[in-house]
KETIKOL-15255 format. One record per residue (C-alpha): residue number from 1; residue in three letters; z, y, x. Coordinates in nm, 2 decimals, always signed. Layout:
<nodes>
+-----+-----+--------+--------+--------+
|   i |  aa |     up |  north |   east |
+-----+-----+--------+--------+--------+
| NUM | ALA |      Z |      Y |      X |
...
+-----+-----+--------+--------+--------+
</nodes>
This chain:
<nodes>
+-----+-----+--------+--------+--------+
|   i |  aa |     up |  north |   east |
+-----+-----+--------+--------+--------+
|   1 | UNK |  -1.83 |  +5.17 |  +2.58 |
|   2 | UNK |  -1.75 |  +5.53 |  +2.63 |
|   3 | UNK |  -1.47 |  +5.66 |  +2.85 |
|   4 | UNK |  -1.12 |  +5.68 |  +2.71 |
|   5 | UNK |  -0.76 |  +5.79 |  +2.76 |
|   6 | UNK |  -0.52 |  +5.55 |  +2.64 |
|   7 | UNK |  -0.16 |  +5.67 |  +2.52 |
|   8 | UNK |  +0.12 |  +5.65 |  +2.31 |
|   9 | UNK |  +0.16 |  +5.92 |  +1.99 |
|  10 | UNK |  +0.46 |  +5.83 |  +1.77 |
|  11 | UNK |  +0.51 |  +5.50 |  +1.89 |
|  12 | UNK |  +0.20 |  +5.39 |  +1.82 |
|  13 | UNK |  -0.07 |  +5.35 |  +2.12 |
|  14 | UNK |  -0.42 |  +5.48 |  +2.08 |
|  15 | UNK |  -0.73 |  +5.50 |  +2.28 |
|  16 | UNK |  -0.87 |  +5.89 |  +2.26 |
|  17 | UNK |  -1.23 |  +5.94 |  +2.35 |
|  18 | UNK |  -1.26 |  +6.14 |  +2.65 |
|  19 | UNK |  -1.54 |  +6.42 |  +2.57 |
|  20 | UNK |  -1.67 |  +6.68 |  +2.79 |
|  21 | UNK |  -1.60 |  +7.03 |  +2.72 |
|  22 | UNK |  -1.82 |  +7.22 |  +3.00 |
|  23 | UNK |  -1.91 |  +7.15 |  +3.35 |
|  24 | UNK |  -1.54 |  +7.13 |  +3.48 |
|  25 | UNK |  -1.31 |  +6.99 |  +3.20 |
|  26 | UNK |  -1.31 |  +6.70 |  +3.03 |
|  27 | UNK |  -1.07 |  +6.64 |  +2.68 |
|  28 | UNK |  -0.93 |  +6.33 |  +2.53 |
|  29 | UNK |  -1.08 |  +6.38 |  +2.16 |
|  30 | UNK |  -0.77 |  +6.37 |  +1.92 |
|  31 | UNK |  -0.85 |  +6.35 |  +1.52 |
|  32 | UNK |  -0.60 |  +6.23 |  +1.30 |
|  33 | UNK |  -0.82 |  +6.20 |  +1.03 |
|  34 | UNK |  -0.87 |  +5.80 |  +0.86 |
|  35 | UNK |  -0.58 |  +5.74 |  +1.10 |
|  36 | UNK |  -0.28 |  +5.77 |  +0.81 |
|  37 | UNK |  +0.00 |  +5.53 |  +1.03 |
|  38 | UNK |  +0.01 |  +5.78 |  +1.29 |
|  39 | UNK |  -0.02 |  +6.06 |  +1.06 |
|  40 | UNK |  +0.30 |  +5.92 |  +0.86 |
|  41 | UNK |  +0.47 |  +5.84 |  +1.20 |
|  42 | UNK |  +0.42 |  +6.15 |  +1.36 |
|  43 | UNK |  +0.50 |  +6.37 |  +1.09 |
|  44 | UNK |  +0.82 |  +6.24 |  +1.07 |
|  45 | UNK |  +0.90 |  +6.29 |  +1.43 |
|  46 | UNK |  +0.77 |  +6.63 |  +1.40 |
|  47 | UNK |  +1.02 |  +6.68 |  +1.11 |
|  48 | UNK |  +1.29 |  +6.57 |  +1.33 |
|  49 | UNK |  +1.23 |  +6.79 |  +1.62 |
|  50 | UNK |  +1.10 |  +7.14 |  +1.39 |
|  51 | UNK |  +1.36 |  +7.45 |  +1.32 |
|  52 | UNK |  +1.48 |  +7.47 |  +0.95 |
|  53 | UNK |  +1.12 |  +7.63 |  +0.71 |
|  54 | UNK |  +1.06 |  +7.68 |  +0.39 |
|  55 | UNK |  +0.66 |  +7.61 |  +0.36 |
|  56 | UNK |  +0.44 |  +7.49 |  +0.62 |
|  57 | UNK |  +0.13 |  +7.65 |  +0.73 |
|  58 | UNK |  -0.18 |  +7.50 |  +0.89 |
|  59 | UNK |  -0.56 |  +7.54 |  +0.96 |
|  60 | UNK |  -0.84 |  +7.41 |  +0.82 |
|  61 | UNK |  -0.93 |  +7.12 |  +0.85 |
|  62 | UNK |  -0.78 |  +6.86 |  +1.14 |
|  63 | UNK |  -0.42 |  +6.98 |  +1.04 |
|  64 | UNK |  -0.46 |  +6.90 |  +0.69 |
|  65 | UNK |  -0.35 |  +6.58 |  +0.69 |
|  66 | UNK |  -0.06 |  +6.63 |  +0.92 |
|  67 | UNK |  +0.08 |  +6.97 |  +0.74 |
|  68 | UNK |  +0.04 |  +6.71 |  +0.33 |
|  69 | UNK |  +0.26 |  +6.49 |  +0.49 |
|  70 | UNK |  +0.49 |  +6.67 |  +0.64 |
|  71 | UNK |  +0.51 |  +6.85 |  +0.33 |
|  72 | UNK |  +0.51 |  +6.54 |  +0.14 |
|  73 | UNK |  +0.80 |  +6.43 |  +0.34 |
|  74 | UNK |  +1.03 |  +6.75 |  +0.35 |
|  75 | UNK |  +0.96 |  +6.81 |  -0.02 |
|  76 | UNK |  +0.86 |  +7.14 |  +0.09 |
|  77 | UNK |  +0.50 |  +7.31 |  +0.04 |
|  78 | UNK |  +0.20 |  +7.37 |  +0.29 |
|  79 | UNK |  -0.05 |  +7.64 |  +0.25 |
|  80 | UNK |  -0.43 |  +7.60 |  +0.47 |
|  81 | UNK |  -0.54 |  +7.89 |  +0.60 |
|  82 | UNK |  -0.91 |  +7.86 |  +0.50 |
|  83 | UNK |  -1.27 |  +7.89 |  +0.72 |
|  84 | UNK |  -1.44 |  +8.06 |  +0.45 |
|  85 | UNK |  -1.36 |  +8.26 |  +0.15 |
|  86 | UNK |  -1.41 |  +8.11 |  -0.14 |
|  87 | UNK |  -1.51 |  +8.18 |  -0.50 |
|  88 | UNK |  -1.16 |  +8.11 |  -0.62 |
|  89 | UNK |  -0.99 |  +8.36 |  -0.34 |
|  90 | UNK |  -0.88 |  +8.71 |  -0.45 |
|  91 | UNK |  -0.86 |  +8.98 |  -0.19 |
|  92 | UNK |  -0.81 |  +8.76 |  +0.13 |
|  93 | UNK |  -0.68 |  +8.86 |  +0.40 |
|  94 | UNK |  -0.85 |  +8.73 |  +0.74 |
|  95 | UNK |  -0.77 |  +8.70 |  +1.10 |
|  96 | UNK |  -1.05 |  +8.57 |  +1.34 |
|  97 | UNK |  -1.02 |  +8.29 |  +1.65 |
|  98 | UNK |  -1.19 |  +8.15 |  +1.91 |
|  99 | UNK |  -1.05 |  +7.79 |  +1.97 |
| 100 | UNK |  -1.13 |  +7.60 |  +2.27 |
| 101 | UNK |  -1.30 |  +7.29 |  +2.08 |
| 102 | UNK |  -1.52 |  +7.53 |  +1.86 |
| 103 | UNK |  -1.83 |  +7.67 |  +1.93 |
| 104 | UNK |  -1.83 |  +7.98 |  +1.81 |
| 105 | UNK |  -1.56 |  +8.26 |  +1.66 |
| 106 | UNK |  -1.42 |  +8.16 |  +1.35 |
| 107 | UNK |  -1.22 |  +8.32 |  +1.08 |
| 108 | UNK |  -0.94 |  +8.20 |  +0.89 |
| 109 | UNK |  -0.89 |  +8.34 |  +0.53 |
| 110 | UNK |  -0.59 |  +8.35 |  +0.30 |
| 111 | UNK |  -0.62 |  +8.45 |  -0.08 |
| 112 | UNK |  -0.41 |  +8.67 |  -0.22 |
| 113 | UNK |  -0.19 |  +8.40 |  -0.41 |
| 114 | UNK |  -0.16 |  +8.23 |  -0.08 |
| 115 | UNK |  -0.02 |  +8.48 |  +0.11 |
| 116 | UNK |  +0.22 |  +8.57 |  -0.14 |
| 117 | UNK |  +0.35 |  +8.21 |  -0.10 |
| 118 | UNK |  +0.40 |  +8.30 |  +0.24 |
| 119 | UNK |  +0.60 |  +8.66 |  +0.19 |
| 120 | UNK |  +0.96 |  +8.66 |  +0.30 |
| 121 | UNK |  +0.96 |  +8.26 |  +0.37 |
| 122 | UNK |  +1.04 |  +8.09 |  +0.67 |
| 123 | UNK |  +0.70 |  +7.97 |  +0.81 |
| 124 | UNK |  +0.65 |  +7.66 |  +0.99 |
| 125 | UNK |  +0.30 |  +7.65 |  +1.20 |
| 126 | UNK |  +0.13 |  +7.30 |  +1.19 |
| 127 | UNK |  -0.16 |  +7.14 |  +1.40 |
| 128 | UNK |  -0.28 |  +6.85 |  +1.57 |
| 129 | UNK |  -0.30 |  +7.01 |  +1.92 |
| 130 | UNK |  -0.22 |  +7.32 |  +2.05 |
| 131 | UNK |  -0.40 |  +7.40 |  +2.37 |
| 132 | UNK |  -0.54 |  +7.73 |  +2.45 |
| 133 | UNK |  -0.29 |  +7.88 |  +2.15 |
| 134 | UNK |  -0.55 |  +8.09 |  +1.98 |
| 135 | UNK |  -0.57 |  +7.92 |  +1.64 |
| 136 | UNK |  -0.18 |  +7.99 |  +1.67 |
| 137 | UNK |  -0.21 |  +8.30 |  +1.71 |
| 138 | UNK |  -0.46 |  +8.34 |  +1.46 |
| 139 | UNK |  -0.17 |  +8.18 |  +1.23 |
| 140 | UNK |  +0.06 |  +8.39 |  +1.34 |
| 141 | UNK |  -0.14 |  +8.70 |  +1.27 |
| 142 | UNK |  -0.14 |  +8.56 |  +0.91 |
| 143 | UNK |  +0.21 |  +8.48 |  +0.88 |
| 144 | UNK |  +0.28 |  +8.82 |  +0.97 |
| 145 | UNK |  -0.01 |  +9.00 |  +0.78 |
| 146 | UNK |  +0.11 |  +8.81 |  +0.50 |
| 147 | UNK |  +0.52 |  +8.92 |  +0.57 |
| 148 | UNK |  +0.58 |  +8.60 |  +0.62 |
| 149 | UNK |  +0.86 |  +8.46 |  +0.87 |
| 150 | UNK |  +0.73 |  +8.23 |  +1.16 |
| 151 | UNK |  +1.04 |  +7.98 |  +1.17 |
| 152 | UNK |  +0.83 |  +7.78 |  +1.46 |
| 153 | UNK |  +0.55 |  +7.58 |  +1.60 |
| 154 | UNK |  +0.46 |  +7.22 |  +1.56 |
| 155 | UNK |  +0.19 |  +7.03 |  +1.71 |
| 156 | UNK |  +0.11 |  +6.63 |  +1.77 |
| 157 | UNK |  -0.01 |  +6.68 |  +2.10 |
| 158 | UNK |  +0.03 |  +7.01 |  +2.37 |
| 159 | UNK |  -0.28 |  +7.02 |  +2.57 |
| 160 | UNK |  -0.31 |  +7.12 |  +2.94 |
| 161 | UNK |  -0.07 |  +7.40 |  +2.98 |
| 162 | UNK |  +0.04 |  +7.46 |  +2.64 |
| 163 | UNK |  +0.29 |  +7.18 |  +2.73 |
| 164 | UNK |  +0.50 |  +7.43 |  +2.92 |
| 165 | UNK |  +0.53 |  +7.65 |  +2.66 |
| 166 | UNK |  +0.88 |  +7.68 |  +2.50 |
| 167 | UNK |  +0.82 |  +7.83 |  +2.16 |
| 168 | UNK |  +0.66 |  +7.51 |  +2.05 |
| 169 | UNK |  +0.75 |  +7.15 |  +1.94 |
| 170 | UNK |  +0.51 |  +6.89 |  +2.00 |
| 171 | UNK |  +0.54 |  +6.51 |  +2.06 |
| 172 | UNK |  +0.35 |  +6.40 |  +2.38 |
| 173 | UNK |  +0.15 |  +6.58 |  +2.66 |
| 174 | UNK |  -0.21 |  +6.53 |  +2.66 |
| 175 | UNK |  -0.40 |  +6.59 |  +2.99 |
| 176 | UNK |  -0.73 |  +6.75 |  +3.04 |
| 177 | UNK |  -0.94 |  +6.59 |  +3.31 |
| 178 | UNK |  -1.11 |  +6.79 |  +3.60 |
| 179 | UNK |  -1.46 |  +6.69 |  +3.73 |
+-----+-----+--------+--------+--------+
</nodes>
């Protein structure tokens, strides 16, 4: 059986696997995906703890379930910043990031129709961890190109030393693990 960090997200414990990310750090391997009592449970805590927004904005694709039901719940609307344009996307606009559990640089994409949802609004930021902060920032970068209004930033889970950070919301600490 492979190696895991056991803790308690929403309530509700849960056994992450740990995964190694190089030769020094180790991560506990969160996906909310499939998992749709915590995603309920921690949206609503998220809810409780984020500033006042008018429409949500997350990253694709692990956020996705977490920003539709915290939408969902709020009665508000969420917008995903895309990976790729796609057929359907007029004039994007695009920021690019390099996160700490993806290989390569990435790009996020919002369409023209999308960003326009954004203008003027209070924006809250939605993930499922923030660690190293650079698909934030990406997000932010969009919120802004978009003249959008970043109202604040909600995560599950703050990573290593994102947890000190004050300009965020998140529910629990998770560790990274040292060889």
């Amino acid at each position: 059986m492979a190696n895991t960090y056991k803790m308690t997200i929403a309530g509700l414990e849960r056994e992450l696997p740990i995964c190694p990310l190089n030769d020094k750090i180790d991560i506990a391997a969160f996906v909310m995906f499939s998992d749709v009592e915590l995603t309920v449970k921690a949206a609503e805590q998220l809810l409780g703890k984020s500033p006042y927004f008018d429409i949500i904005l997350t990253a694709e694709s692990k956020g996705i379930p977490l920003a539709y039901e915290m939408a969902r719940q709020s009665s508000k609307r969420y917008v995903v910043a895309r990976k790729s344009v796609k057929l359907y996307m007029t004039e994007p606009i695009s920021v690019s990031v390099k996160s700490i559990t993806t290989a390569a640089e990435q790009t996020l994409y919002l369409s023209q129709e999308k960003a326009a949802m954004l203008k003027g609004k209070k924006v809250l930021i939605v993930d499922d961890v923030i660690s190293t902060g650079e698909s934030l920032r990406a997000l932010e970068e969009l919120v802004h190109a978009a003249g959008g209004i970043i109202s604040g930033r909600s995560a599950v889970l703050a990573e290593g030393d994102a947890a000190d950070r004050k300009d965020i919301c998140f529910l629990e600490k998770l560790p990274l693990f040292f060889k």
